[in-house]
VOGU-3710 file (C-alpha; in Angstrom, 3 decimals, decimal comma):
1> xxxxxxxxxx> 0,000/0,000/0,000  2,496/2,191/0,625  3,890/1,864/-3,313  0,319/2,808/-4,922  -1,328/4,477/-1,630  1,753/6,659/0,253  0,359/4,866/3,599  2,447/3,228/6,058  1,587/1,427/8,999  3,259/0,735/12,575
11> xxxxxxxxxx> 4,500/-2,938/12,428  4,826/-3,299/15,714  3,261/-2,805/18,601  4,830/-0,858/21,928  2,032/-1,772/24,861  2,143/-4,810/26,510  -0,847/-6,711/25,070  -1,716/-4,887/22,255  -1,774/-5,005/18,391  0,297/-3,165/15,711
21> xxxxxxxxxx> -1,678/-1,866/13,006  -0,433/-3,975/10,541  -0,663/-6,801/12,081  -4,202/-6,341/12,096  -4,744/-5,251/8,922  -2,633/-8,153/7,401  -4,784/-10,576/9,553  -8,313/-8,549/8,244  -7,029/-8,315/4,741  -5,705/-12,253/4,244
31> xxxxxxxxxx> -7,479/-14,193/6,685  -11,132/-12,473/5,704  -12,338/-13,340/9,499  -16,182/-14,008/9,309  -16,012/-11,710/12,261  -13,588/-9,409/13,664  -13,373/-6,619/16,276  -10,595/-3,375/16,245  -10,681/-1,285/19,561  -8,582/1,867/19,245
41> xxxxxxxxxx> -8,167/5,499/20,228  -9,663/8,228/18,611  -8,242/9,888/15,478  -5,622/6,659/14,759  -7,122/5,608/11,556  -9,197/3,051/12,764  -11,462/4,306/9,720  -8,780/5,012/7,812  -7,579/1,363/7,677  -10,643/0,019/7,568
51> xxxxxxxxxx> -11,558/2,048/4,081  -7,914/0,279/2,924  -9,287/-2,858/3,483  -12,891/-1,872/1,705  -10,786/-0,820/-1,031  -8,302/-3,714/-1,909  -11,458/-6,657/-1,763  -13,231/-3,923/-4,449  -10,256/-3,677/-6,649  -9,392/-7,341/-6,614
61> xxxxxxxxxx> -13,029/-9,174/-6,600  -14,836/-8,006/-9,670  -18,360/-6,753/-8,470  -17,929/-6,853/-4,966  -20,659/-5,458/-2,639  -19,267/-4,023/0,638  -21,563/-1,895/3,224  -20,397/0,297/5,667  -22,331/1,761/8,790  -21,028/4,277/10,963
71> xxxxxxxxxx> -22,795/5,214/14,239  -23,727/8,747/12,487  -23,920/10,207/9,328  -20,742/12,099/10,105  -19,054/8,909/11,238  -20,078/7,098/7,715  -18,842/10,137/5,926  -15,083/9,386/7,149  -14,959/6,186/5,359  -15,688/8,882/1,764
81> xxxxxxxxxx> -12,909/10,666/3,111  -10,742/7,819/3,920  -11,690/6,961/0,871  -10,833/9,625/-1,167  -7,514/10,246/0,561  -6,266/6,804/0,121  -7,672/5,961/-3,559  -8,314/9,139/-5,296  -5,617/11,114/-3,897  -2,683/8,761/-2,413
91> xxxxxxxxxx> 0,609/8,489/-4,504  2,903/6,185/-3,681  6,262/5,667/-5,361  4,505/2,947/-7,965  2,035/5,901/-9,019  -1,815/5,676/-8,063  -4,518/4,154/-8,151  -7,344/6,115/-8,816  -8,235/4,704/-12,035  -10,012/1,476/-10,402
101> xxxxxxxxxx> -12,536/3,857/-9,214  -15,278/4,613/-11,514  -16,955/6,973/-9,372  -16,935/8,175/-5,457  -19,714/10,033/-3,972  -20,182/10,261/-0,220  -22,925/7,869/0,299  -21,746/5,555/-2,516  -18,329/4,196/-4,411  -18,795/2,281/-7,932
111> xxxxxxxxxx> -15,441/0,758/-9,144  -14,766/0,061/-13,008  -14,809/-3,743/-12,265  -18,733/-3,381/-10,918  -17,977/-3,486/-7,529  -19,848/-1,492/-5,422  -19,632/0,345/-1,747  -22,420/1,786/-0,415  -21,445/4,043/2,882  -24,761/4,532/5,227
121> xxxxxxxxxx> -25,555/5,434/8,690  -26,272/3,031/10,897  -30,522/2,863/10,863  -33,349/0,213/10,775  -33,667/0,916/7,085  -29,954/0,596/6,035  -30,087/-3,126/7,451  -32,681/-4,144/5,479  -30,475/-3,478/1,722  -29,291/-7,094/-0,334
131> xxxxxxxxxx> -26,668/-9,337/1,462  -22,915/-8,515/0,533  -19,659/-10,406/0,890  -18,108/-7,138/3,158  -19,454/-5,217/6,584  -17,876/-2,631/7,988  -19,728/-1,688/11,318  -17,775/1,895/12,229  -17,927/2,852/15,469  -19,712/0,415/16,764
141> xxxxxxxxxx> -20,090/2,214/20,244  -22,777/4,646/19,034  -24,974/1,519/16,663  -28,077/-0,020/18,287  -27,493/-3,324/19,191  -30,406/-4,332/17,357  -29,516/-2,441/14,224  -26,176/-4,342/14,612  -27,503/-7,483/15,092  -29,687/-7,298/11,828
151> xxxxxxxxxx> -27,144/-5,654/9,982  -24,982/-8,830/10,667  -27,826/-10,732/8,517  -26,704/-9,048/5,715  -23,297/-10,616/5,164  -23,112/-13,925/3,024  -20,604/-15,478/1,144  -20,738/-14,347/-2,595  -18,988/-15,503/-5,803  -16,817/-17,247/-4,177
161> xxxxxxxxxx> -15,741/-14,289/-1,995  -16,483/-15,534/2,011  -18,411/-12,833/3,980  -16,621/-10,687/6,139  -17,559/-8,435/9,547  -15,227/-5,779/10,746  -16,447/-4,196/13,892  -14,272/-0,484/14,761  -14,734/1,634/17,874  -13,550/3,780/20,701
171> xxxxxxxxxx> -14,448/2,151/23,882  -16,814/5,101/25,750  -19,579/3,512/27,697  -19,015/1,232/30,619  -22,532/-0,869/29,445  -22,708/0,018/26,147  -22,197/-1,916/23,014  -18,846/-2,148/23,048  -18,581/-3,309/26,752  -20,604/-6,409/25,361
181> xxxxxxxxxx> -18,582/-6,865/22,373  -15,190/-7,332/24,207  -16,118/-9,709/26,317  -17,689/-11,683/23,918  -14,100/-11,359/22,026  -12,416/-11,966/25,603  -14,412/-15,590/25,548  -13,239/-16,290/22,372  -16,228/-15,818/19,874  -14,176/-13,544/17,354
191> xxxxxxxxxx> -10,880/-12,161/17,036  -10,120/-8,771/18,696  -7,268/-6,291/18,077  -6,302/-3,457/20,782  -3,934/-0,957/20,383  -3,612/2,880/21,585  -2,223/6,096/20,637  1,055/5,218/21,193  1,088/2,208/18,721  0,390/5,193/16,025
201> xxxxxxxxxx> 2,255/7,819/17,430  5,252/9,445/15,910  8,697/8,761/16,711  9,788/11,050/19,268  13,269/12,860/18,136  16,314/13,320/20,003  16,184/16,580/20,158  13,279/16,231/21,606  13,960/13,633/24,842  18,048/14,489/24,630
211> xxxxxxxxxx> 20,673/11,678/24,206  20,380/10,305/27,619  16,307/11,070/28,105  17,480/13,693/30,368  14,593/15,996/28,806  11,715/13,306/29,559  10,698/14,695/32,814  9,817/17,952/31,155  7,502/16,179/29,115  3,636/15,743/29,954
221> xxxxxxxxxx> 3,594/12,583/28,412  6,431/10,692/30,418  4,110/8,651/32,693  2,692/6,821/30,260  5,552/6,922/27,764  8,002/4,954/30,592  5,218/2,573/31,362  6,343/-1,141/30,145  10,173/0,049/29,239  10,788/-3,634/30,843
231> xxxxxxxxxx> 9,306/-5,114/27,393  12,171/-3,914/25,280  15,231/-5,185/25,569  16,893/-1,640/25,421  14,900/-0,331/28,268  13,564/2,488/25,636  10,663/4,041/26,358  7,445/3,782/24,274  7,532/6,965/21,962  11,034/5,798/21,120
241> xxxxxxxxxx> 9,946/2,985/19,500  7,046/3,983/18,019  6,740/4,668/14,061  3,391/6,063/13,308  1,723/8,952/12,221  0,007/10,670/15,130  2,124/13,738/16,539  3,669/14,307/19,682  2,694/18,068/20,402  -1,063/16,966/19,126
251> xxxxxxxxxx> -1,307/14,142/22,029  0,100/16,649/24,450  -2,546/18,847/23,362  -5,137/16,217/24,157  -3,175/15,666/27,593  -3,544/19,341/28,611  -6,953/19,573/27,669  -9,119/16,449/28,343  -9,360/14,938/31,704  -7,633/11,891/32,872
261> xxxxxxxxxx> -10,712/9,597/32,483  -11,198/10,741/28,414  -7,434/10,441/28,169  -7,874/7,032/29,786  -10,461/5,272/27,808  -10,453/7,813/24,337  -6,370/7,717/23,915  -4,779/4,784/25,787  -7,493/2,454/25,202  -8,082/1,333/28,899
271> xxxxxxxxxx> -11,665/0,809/29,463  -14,342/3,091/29,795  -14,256/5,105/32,699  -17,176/7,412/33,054  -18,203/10,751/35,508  -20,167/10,050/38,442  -19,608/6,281/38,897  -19,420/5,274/42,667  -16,993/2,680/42,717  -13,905/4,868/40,769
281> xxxxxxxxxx> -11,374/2,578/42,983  -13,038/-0,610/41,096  -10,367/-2,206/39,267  -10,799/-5,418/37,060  -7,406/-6,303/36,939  -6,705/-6,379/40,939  -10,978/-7,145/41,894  -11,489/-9,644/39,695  -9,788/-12,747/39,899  -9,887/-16,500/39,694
291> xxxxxxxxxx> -9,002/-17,428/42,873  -12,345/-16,377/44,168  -14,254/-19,325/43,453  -16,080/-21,382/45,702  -14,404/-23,225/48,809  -16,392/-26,094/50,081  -15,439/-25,354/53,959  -16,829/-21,901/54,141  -20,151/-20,963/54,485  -22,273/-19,522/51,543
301> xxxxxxxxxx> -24,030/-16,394/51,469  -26,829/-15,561/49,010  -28,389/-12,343/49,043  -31,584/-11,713/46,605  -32,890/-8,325/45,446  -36,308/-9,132/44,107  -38,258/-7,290/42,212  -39,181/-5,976/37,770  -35,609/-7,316/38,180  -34,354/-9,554/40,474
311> xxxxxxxxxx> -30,516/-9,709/41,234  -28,837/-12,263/43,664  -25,192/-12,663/44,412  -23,031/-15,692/45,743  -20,412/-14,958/47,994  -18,154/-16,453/51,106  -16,203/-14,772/53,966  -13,014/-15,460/54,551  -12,605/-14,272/58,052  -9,258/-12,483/59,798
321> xxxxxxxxxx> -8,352/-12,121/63,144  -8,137/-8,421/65,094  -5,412/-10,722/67,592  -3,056/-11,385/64,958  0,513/-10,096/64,682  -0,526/-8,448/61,639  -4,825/-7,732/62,281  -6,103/-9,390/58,790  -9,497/-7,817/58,332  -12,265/-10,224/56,550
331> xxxxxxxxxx> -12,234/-11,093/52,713  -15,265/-11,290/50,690  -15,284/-13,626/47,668  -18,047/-13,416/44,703  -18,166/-16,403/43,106  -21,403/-16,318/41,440  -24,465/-13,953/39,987  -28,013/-14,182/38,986  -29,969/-11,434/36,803  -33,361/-12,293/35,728
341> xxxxxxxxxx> -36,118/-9,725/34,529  -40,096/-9,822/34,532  -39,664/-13,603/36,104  -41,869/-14,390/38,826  -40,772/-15,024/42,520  -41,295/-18,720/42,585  -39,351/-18,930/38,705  -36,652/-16,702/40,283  -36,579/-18,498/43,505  -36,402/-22,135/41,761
351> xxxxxxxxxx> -33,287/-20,988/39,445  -31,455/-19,495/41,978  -32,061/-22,983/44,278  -30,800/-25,063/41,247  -27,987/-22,803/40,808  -26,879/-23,159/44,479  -27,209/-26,871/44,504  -24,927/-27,212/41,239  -22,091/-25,046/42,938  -22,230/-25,519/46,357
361> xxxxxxxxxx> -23,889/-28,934/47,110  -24,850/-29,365/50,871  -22,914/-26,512/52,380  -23,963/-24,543/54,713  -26,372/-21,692/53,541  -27,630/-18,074/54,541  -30,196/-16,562/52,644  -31,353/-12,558/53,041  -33,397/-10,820/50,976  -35,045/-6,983/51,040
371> xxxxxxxxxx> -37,300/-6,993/53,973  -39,641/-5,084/51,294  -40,143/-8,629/50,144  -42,641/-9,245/52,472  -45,341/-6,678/51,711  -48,283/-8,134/50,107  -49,159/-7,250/46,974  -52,747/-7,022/45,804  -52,664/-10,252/43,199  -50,909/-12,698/45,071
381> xxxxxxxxxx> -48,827/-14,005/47,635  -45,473/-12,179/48,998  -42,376/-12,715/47,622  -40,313/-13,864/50,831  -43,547/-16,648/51,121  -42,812/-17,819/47,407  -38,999/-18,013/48,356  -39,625/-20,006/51,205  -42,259/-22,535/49,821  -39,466/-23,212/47,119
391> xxxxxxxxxx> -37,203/-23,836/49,508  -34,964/-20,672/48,842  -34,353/-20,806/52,881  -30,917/-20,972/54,786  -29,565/-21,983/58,202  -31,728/-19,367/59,772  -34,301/-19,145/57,339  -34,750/-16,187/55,580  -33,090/-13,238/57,087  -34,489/-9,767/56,023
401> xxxxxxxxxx> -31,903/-7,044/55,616  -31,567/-3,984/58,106  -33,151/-1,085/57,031  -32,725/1,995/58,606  -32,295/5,999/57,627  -28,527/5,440/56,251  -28,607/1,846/55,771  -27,679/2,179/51,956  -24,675/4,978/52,418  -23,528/2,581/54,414
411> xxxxxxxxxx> -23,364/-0,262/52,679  -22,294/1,372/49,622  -19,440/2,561/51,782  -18,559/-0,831/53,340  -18,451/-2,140/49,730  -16,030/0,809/48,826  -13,671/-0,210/51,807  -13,580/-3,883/50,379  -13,282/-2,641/46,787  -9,755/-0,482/47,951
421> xxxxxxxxxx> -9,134/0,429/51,550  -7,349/3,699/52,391  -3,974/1,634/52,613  -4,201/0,655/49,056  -5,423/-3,138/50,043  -7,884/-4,670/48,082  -10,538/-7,198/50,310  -13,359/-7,877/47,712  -12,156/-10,417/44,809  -15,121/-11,332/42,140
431> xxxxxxxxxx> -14,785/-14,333/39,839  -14,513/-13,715/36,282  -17,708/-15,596/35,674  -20,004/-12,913/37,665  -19,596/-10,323/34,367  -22,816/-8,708/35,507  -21,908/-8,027/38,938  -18,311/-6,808/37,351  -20,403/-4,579/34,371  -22,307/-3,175/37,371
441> xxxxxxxxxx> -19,933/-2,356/39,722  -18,437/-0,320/36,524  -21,595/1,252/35,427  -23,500/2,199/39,368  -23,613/5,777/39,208  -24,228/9,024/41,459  -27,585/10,998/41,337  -26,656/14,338/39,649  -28,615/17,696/40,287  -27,909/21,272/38,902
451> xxxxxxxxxx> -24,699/19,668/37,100  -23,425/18,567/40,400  -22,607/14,854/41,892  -24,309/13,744/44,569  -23,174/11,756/47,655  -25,973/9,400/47,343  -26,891/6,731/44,028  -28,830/7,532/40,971  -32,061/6,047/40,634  -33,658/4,061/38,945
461> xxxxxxxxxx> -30,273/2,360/37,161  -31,641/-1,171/36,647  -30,232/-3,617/36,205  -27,227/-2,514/38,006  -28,849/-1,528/41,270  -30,406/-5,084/41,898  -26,872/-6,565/41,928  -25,079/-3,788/43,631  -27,478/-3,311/46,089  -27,981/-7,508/46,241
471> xxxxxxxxxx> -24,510/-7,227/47,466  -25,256/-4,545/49,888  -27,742/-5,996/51,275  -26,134/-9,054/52,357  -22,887/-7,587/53,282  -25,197/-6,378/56,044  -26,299/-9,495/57,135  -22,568/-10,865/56,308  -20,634/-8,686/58,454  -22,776/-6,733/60,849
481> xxxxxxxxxx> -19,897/-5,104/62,368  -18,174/-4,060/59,075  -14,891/-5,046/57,490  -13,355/-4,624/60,639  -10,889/-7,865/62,030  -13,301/-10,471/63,561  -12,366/-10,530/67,515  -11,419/-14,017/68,835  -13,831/-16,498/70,725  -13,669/-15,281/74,764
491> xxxxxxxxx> -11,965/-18,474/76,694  -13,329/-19,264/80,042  -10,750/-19,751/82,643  -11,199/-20,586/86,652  -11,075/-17,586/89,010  -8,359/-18,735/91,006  -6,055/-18,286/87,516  -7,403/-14,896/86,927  -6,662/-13,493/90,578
//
């Protein structure tokens, strides 16, 4: 491409874990996955690329039919520009190649071999067009996930050309479509490429960073450039090994001016992290882990939010000791979740007993649930009664939570101790299999009013709420004192020892 097109691409990557962009453009371009996802930053060519790609299947499979969807009509447009910067207007040292296009408009490219692109925004009536061999789904973020999920229909292997989906986005929304789409990838489902702004950004000059990086601490970009210098052998940091396009005074632009959650999630490609979410210590990489699964000698704790939706979480205490050398307060461990709308209580309740006999056998039990579940309704029976007449009971029955004027700050800031503690300790750990209790502990936001936060939750925020507050609720029953280290047992001793 770079011979007919001027473009050159970063062949190798400089994050730990992430993609070069030619990499996955060789791998979208010659493998034709049937389904494929690229997560980068904003302005790195993810559209760019992905027009490249549209481009070489119409020039070399006569009457080819690609469709591309952006999440806008401005976001659709890039691919025309893409478009007409790569094909129309790119030189490379072998010339051009603007001849193979017949015609470019910005809703629609025909190429003199009959192949066709037809660039659309993403809308209930652009899914409903003929099948074609090529997809490109642009910024997927901002598309419906129905309108997604029909467009897929659209794809089909055609004249011997197999179909192919290319998914491109920003990640901006903890629970949006994205969020869904990478852990599907995560599981396995489809290929997914990650890389960030410094896998495109320029290389940074020795005038620049001086022979010895002895300028680098002047430079608002050194805590993230020096991040993973233990990956290259040289020790060099990340802007000295990068070969792309992007430059250096335009990210420090975008350093100075957007704040460190945007710079987060829009540039380095870490995850969503949004305004106003409670649980800002939540980290997935320290609160989620695999050694939180079930032990057989612990006790289990299920705690059931009931309700439109009706959230229950799993979950063990692994208790410390306030005696200790070194006081080791209690651990919680999450090792399973249940979500279930518009179900009824005794449907709910009879899942939720199967579940716990699959994963936890004949252990002991607790059950709690919202003492709200006990107020009659005026068709039918309460839920606590239908939990108990399915047998959805523990050691003690079925414990109602406290409720009193505070009850929820409180719990909401006993989770936040367990999530990160002042000293930096982490004392919740969720297994990777709860991904709804994980999405929601990344999505539970603050109330906001007159543009400011508040210090108390937003509602309603279903589904998240019934899992968060699930958890609350059963922390409460859990660990009625708090996190704090459990006291030991009082031992009984004769007088005549004690005096």
């Amino acid at each position: 491409m770079r011979g007919f097109a001027g473009v050159r691409m970063p062949a190798k990557a400089v994050c730990r874990g992430h993609s070069a962009p030619f990499e996955m453009f060789a791998a979208q371009v010659l493998d034709r996955p049937s389904l494929a996802l690229w997560h980068g930053p904003r302005g790195s060519g993810k559209s760019f690329l992905s027009a490249l790609d549209t481009h070489l299947a119409s020039r070399f499979h006569p009457r080819h039919e690609t469709h591309v969807l952006g999440g806008s009509r401005a976001q659709s447009e890039q691919i025309y520009r893409a478009l007409q910067a790569t094909v129309v207007e790119g030189v490379g040292v072998f010339g051009g190649d603007r001849d193979s296009v017949k015609r470019l408009l910005k809703t629609e490219a025909t190429y003199v071999n009959g192949s066709r692109v037809a660039i659309l925004a993403a809308s209930p009536t652009s899914v409903r067009g003929p099948h074609v061999a090529s997809l490109k789904l642009d910024e997927v973020d901002e598309i419906d996930p129905e309108i997604r999920e029909s467009a897929l229909g659209m794809a089909m292997d055609l004249r011997g050309v197999k179909a192919s989906v290319l998914m491109t986005s920003t990640w901006h929304r903890p629970a949006g479509p994205m969020a869904a789409l990478v852990e599907q990838a995560n599981a396995g489902a489809f290929p997914i490429h990650t890389y960030c702004i410094f896998e495109v950004l320029e290389r940074c000059p020795t005038e620049r960073s001086g022979r010895r990086l002895e300028k680098c601490p002047q430079c608002p970009l050194m805590p993230w450039c020096h991040e993973d210098r233990d990956a290259d052998p040289k020790g060099r940091p990340k802007a000295k090994r990068s070969d792309g396009h992007y430059g250096i005074d335009a990210l420090i632009q975008k350093v100075r001016g957007v704040s460190p959650r945007v710079f987060a999630s829009d540039y380095l490609c870490r995850g969503p992290k949004t305004d106003g979410i409670w649980f800002k210590e939540f980290d997935a990489a320290e609160n989620v882990r695999e050694d939180a699964d079930f032990d057989p000698s612990l006790p289990v704790h299920v705690a059931i939010d009931s309700g439109v939706f009706t959230g229950a979480v799993f979950f063990q205490v692994r208790p410390g000791w306030a005696w200790a050398p070194t006081p080791e307060p209690a651990r919680i461990h999450v090792f399973a979740d249940y979500l279930a709308e518009g179900r009824s209580a005794e449907i709910c309740a009879l899942e939720i007993v199967a579940l716990l006999d699959r994963m936890c056998g004949s252990t002991i039990r607790h059950v709690s649930t919202d003492s709200a579940g006990g107020a009659r309704n005026p068709v039918g029976p309460t839920v606590v009664s239908e939990y108990q007449r399915c047998g959805l009971v523990g050691e003690t029955g079925l414990q109602p939570w406290p409720k009193y004027p505070g009850c929820v700050l409180e719990g909401l800031n006993l989770i936040e101790s367990l999530v990160r503690s002042a000293d930096g300790s982490t004392r919740l750990a969720i297994h990777p299999r709860c991904s709804r209790l994980i999405t929601a502990f990344q999505s539970y936001a603050r109330a906001r009013r007159s543009g400011q936060w508040m210090d108390y939750p937003a509602d309603p925020q279903h589904p998240w709420e019934d899992l968060i507050d699930a958890l609350r609720g059963g922390l409460s029953v859990a660990l009625p004192e708090g996190a704090s280290p459990a006291e030991p047992p009082l031992r009984r001793a004769k007088a005549g020892r004690v005096f």
